[in-house]
LUMMI-362665 format. One record per residue (C-alpha): residue number from 1; residue in three letters; x, y, z. Coordinates in Angstrom, 1 decimal. Each point is the difference from the previous one (the first is absolute). Example, Ala and Ser with C-alpha at 12.3 -4.5 7.8 and 13.67 -1.06 7.14 Angstrom:
R num residuo     px     py     pz
R   1     ALA   12.3   -4.5    7.8
R   2     SER    1.4    3.4   -0.7
! end
This chain:
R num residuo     px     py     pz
R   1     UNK    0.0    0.0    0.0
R   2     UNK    2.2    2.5   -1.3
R   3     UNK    0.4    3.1   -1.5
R   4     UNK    2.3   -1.6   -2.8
R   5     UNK    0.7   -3.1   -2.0
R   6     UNK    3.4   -0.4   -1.1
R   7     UNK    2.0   -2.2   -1.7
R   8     UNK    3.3   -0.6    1.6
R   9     UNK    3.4   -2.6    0.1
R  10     UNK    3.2    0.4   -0.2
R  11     UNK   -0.4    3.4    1.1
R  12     UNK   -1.4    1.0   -3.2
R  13     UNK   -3.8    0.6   -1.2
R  14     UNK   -1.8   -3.0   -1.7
R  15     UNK   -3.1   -1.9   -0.6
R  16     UNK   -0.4   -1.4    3.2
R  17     UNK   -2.9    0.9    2.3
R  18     UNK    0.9    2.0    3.3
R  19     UNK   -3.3    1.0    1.8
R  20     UNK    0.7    1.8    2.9
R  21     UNK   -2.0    0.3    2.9
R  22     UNK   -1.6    3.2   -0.5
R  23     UNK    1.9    3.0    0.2
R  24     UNK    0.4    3.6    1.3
R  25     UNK    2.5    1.8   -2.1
R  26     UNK    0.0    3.5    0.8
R  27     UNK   -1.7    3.3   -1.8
R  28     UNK   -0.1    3.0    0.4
R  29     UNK   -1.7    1.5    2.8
R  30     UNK   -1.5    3.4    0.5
R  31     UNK    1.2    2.5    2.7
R  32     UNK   -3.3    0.3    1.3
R  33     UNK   -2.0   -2.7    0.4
R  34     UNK   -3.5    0.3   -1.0
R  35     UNK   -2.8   -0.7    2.3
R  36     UNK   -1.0   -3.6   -0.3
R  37     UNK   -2.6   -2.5    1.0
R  38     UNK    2.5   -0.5    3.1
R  39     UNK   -1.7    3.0    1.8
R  40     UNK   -3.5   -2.7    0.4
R  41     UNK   -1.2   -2.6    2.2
R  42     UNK    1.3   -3.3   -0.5
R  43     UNK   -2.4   -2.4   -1.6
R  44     UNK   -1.1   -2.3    2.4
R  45     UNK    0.6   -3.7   -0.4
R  46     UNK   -2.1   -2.1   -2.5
R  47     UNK   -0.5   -3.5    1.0
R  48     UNK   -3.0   -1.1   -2.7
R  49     UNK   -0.4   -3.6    0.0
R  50     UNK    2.0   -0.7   -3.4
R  51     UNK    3.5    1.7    2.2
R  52     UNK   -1.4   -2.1    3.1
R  53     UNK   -0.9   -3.3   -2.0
R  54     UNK    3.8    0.3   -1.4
R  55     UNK    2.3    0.7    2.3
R  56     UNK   -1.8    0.9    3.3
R  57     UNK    0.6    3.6    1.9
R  58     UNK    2.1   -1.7    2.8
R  59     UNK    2.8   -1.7   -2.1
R  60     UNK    3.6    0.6   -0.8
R  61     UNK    0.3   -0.8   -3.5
R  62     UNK    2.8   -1.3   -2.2
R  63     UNK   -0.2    0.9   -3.9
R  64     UNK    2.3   -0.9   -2.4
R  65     UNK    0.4    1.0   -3.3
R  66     UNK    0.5   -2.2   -3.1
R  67     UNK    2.2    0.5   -2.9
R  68     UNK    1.3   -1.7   -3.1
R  69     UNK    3.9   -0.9   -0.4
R  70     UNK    1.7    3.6   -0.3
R  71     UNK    3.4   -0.7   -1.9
R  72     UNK    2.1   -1.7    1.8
R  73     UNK   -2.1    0.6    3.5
R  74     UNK   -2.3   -3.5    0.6
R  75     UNK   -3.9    0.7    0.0
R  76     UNK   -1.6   -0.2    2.6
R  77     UNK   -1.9   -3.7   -0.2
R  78     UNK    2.6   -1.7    2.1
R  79     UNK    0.0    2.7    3.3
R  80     UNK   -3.8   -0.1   -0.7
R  81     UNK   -0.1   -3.8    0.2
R  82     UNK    2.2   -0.6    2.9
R  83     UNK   -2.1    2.8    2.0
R  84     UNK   -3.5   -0.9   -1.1
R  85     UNK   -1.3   -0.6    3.7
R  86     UNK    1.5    3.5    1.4
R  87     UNK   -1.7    1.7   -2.8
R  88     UNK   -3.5    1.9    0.5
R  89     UNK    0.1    1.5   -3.4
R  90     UNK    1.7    0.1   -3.5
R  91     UNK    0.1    2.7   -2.4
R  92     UNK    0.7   -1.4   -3.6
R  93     UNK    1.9    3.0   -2.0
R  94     UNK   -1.8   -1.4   -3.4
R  95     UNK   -1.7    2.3   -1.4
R  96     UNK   -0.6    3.3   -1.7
R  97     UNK   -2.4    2.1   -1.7
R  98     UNK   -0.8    2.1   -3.4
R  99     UNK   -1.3    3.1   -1.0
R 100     UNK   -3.1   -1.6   -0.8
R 101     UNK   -0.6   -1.2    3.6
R 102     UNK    1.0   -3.2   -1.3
R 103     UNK    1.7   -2.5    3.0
R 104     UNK    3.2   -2.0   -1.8
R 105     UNK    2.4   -2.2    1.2
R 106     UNK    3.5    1.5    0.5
R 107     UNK    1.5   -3.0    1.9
R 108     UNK    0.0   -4.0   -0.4
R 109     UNK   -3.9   -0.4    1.6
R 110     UNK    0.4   -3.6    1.1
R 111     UNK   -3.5   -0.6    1.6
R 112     UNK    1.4   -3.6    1.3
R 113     UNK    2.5    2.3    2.5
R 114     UNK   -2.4    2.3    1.2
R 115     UNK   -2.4   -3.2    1.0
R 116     UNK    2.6   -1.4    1.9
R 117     UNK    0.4    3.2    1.9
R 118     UNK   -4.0   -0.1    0.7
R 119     UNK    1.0   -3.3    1.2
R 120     UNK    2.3    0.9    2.7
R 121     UNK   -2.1    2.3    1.3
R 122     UNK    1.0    3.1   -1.7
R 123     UNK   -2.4    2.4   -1.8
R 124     UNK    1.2    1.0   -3.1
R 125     UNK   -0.4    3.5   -1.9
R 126     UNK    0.5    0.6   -3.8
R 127     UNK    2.0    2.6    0.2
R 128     UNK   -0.6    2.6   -2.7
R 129     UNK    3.4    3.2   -1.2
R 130     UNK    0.0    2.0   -2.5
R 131     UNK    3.9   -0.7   -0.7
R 132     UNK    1.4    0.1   -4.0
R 133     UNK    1.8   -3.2   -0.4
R 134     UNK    1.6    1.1   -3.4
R 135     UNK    1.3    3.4   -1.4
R 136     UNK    0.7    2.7    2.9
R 137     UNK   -0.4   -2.9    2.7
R 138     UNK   -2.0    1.8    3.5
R 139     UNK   -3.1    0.6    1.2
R 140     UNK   -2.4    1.9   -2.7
R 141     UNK   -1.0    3.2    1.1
R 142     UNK   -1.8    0.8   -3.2
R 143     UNK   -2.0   -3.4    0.5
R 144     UNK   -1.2    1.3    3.3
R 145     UNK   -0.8    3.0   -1.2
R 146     UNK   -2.1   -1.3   -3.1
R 147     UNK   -2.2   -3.1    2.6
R 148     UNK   -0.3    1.8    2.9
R 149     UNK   -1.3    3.5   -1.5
R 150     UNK   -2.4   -1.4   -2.0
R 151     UNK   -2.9   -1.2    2.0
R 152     UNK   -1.7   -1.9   -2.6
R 153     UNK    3.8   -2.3   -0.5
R 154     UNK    0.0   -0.1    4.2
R 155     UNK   -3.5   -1.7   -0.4
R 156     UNK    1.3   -2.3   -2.6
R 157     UNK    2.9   -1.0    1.5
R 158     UNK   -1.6   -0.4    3.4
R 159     UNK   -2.3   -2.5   -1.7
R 160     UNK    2.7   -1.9   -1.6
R 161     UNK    2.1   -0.4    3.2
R 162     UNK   -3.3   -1.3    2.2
R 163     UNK   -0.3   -2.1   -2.6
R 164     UNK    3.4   -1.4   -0.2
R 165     UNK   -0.4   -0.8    3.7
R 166     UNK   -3.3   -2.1   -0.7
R 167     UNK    1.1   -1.7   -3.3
R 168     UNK    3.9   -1.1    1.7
R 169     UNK   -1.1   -0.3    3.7
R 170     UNK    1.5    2.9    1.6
R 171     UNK   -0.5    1.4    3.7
R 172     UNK    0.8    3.0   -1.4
R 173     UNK    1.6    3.0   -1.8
R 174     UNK    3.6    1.5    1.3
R 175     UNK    0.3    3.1   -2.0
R 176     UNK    3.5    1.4   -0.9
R 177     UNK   -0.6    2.9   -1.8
R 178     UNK    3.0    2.8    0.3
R 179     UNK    1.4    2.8   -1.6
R 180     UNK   -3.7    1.3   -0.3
R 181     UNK    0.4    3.5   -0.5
R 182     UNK   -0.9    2.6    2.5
R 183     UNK   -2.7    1.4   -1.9
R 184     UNK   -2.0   -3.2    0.0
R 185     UNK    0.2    0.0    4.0
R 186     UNK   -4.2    0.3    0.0
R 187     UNK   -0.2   -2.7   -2.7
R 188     UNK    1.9   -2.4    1.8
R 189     UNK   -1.6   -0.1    3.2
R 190     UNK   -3.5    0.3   -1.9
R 191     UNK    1.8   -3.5   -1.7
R 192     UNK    0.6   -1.8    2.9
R 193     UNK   -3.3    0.9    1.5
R 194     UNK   -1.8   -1.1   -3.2
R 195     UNK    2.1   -3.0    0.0
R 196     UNK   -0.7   -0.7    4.1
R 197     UNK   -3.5    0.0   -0.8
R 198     UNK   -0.5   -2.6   -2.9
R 199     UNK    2.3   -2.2    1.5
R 200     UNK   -1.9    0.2    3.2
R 201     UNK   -3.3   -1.2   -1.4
R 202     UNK    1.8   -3.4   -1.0
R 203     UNK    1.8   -0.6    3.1
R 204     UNK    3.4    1.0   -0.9
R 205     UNK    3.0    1.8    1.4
R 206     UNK    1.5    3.6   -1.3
R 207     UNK    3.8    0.2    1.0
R 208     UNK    1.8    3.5   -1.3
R 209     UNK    3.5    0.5    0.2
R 210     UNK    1.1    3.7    0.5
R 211     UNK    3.5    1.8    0.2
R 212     UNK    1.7    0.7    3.0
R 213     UNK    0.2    3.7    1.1
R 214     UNK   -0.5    1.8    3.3
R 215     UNK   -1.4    3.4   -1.1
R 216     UNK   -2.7    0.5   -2.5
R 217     UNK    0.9    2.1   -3.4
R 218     UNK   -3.0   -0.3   -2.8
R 219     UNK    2.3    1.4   -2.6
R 220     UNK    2.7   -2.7    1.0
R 221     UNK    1.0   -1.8   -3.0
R 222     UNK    0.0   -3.8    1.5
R 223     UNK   -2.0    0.4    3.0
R 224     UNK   -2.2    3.0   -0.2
R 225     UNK   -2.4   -1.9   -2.0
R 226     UNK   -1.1   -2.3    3.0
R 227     UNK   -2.4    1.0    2.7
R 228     UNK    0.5   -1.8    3.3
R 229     UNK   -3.2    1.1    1.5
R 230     UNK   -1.7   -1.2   -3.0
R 231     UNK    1.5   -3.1   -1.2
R 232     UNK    0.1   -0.9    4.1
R 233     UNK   -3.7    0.6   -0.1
R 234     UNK   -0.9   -2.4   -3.1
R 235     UNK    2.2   -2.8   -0.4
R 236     UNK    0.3   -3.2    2.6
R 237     UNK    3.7    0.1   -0.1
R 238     UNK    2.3    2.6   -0.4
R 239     UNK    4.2   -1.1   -0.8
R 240     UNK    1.9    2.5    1.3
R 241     UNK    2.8    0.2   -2.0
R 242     UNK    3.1    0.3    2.2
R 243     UNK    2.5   -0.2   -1.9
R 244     UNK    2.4    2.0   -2.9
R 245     UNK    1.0    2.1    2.4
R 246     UNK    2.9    0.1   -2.4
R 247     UNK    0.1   -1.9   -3.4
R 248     UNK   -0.8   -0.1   -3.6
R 249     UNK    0.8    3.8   -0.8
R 250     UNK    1.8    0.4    2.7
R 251     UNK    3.3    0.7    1.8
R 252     UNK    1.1   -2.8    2.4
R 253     UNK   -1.4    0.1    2.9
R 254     UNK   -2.2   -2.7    2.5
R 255     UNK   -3.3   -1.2   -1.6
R 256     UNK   -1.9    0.5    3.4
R 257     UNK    2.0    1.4    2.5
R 258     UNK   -1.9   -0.6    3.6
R 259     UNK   -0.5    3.6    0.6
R 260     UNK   -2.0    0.7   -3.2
R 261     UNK   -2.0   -3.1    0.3
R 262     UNK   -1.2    0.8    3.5
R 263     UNK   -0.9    4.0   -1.5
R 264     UNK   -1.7   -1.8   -2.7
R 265     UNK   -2.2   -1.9    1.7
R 266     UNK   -0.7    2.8    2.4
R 267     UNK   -1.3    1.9   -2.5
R 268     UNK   -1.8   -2.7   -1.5
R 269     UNK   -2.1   -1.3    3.2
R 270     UNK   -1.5    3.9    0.1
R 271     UNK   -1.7   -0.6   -3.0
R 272     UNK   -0.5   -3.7   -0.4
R 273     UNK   -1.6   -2.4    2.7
R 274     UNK    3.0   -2.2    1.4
R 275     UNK   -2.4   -3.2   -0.7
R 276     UNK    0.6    0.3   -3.4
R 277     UNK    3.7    0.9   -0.7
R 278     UNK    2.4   -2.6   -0.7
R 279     UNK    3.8    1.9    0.3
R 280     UNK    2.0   -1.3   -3.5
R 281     UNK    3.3   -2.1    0.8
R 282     UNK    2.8    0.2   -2.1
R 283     UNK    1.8   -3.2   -0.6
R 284     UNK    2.2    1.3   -3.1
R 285     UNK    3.3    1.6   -0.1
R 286     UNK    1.3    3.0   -1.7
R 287     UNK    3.6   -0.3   -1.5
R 288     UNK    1.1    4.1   -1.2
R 289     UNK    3.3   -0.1   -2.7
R 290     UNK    1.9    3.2    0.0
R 291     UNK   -0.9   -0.5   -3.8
R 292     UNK   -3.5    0.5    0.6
R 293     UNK   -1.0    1.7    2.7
R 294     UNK   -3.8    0.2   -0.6
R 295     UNK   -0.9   -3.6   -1.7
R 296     UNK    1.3   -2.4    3.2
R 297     UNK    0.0   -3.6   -0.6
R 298     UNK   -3.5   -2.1    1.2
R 299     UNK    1.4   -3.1    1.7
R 300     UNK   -1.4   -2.4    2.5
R 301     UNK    1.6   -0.9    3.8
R 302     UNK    2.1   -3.0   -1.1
R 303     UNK    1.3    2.1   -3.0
R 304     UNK    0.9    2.6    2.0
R 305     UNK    2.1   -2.8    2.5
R 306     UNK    1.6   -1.5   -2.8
R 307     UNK    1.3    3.5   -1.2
R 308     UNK    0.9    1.1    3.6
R 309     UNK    2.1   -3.5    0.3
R 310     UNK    1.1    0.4   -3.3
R 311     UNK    1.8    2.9    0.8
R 312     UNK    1.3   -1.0    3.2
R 313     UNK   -1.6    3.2    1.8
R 314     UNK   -1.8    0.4    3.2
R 315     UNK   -3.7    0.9    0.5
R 316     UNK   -0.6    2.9    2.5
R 317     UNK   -2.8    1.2    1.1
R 318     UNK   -1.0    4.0   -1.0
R 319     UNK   -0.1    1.5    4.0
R 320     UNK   -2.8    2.8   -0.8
R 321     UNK   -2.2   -2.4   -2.8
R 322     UNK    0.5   -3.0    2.0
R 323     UNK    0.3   -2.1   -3.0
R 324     UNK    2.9   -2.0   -2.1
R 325     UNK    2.4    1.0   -2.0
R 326     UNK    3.6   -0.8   -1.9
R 327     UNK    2.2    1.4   -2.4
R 328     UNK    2.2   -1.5   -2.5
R 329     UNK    2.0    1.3   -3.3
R 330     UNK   -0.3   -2.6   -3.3
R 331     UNK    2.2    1.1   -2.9
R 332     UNK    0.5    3.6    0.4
R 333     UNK   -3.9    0.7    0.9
R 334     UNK   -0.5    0.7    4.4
R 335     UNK   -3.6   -2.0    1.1
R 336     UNK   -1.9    1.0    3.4
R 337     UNK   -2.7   -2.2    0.7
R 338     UNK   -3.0    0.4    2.0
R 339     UNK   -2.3   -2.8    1.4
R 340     UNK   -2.4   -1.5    2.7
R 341     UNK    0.4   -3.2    1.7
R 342     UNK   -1.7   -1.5    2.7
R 343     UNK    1.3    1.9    3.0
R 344     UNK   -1.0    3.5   -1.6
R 345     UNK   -3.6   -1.5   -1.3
R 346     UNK   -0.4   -0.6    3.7
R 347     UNK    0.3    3.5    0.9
R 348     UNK   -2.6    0.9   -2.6
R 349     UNK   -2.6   -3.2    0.9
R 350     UNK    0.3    1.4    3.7
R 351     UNK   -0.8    3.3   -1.8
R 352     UNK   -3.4   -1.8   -1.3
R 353     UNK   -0.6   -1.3    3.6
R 354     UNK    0.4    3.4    1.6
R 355     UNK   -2.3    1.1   -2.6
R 356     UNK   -2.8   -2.0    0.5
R 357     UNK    0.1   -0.9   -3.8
R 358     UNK   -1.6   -2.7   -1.9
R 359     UNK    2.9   -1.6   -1.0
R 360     UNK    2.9    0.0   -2.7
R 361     UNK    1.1   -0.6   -3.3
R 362     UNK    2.7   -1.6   -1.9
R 363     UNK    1.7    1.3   -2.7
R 364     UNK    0.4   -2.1   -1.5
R 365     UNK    0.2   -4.0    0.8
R 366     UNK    2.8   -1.7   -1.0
R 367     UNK    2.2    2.7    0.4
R 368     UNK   -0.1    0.4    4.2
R 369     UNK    2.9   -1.2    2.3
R 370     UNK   -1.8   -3.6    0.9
R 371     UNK    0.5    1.4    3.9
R 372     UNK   -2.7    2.4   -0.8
R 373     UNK   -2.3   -2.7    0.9
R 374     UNK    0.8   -0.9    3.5
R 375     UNK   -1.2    3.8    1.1
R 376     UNK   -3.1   -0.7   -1.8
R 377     UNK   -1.0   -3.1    1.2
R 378     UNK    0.6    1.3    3.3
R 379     UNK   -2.2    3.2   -0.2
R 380     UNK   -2.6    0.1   -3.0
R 381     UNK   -1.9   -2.2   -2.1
R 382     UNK   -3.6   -1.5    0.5
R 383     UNK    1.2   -1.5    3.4
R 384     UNK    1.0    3.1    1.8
R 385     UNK   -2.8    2.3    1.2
R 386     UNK    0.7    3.4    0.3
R 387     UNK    0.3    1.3    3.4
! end
């Protein structure tokens, strides 16, 4: 669930799919903030008996997203397999959407895999992105723009994606759409609410991602087009997406340091009820060349411990981020490298705790240290009430 797909190895761009969990590059932001939806009342919690039926208000859920092989980064069937039982809910990143309203498959839709997750006791979303997967790879502003201001294509493709939930057996819809621009703030939350509602009348479940950011700018170029209070008040679920910190058009930097997590969230429980955010997780690593400082290699835990070992350096721990890092030089070119593994997840599950929030989410699976699982057995999933 990121802001861009790239095609990376050796260092180099390729054809080779890189999705990374949603990001948060930086724009531009305006001396003075305008006043924003921020200045009202919460929304108060909405526990309707599709959200209740689902996951249940008193639950500390574990979601994991679902991916296809990205290059030379596994998929994520195998971490799905092998977890099945500690999973409450699995977001397939297979589809996408045209102009037309039209739902089409942008991934390997293997109905057999997302049965097997029903099996195990997960529910399981189609999750739908508006991401180019050739030409000027990224998420498609212009798409947005031409779906979500048109209410007559929202109505189509609200149809189409209930319907794919009834034809393929889905619990639900995770929506993933970013880069939306700023202008089309209204028309996105009208969106979501539009979509809330006709997946309501057939039992099923709305999950919305959302970029991180702990102060509301409408004219923001990534985040200003997303209402909290709004999107909080419509859609079951709401994935906080804490992470990109620093990343994909970017300088080096951590891709959640604990500090800006814990100012996220803050910001984010004032306008959405607690019961329905579930804080992102980032299990992927970030590895910045001196020869190209904005477009870091996407690479999974093990990768990034075979490249630490590789070149013989230590992994230290950044004392204000709180998270893991190393730095190496490979033919001429210095590296820094930025990751999360499980001792810094902890911090930011204990964040969720504190919180009171309805869970987390992984992105993605397959790419996690494997230690990440000991923490959440311990404190979420279907088993674990919240207190």
């Amino acid at each position: 669930m990121k802001r861009f797909l790239t095609f990376m190895m050796s260092g180099a761009l390729m054809l080779g799919l890189t999705l990374t969990g949603c990001s948060n590059a930086p724009s531009p932001v305006p001396q003075t903030p305008q006043k924003t939806s921020q200045d009202t009342k919460p929304p108060e919690a909405e526990a309707g008996a599709t959200r209740d039926s689902v996951i249940g208000p008193d639950k500390r859920v574990v979601l994991g997203f679902y991916t296809d092989a990205e290059g030379p980064t596994p998929g994520s069937k195998e971490s799905m397999i092998k977890n099945a039982k500690l999973l409450d809910e699995v977001a397939f990143f297979w589809y996408s959407f045209e102009a037309t309203g039209k739902v089409i498959p942008s991934g390997k839709v293997d109905l057999k895999i997302k049965e097997l997750a029903q099996k195990n006791g997960s529910k399981a979303y189609a999750l739908i992105q508006n991401m180019n997967l050739t030409g000027a790879v990224g998420f498609n502003a212009d798409l947005a723009h031409r779906v979500l201001s048109n209410p007559a294509t929202r109505e189509k493709l609200v149809t189409n994606l209930v319907n794919l939930t009834m034809k393929d057996g889905w619990d639900g819809i995770a929506l993933d759409v970013e880069k939306t621009p700023p202008a089309d703030r209204n028309n996105f939350s009208a969106f979501v609410a539009e979509l809330k509602k006709a997946l309501k009348v057939k039992d099923k479940v709305l999950n919305v991602s959302i970029p991180a950011k702990f102060v509301d700018y409408p004219s923001d170029l990534w985040s200003g087009a997303y209402d909290y209070s709004a999107i909080g008040k419509s859609a079951d679920q709401v994935i906080l997406m804490t992470y990109d910190e620093h990343g994909l058009g970017t300088t080096q930097g951590p891709i959640a340091s604990q500090g800006w997590v814990n100012r996220v969230i803050n910001f984010a429980v004032g306008k959405i009820p607690k019961e329905k955010i579930v804080m992102g997780l980032p299990v992927y690593s970030y590895d910045w060349g001196s020869n190209k400082p904005l477009m870091p290699d996407y690479i999974s835990h093990a990768e990034t411990l075979e490249r630490a070992k590789k070149h013989g350096v230590e992994i230290l721990t950044d004392p204000s981020a709180g998270v893991p890092q190393f730095m190496y030089t490979a033919n001429g070119v210095r590296h820094e490298v930025f990751f999360e593994n499980a001792a810094s997840l902890k911090i930011k599950m204990d964040y969720a705790l504190q919180h009171k929030l309805h869970g987390v989410g992984i992105w993605r699976l397959g790419m996690e240290d494997p230690a990440i699982w000991n923490s959440l057995m311990k404190d979420f999933g279907t088993n674990k009430a919240t207190k």
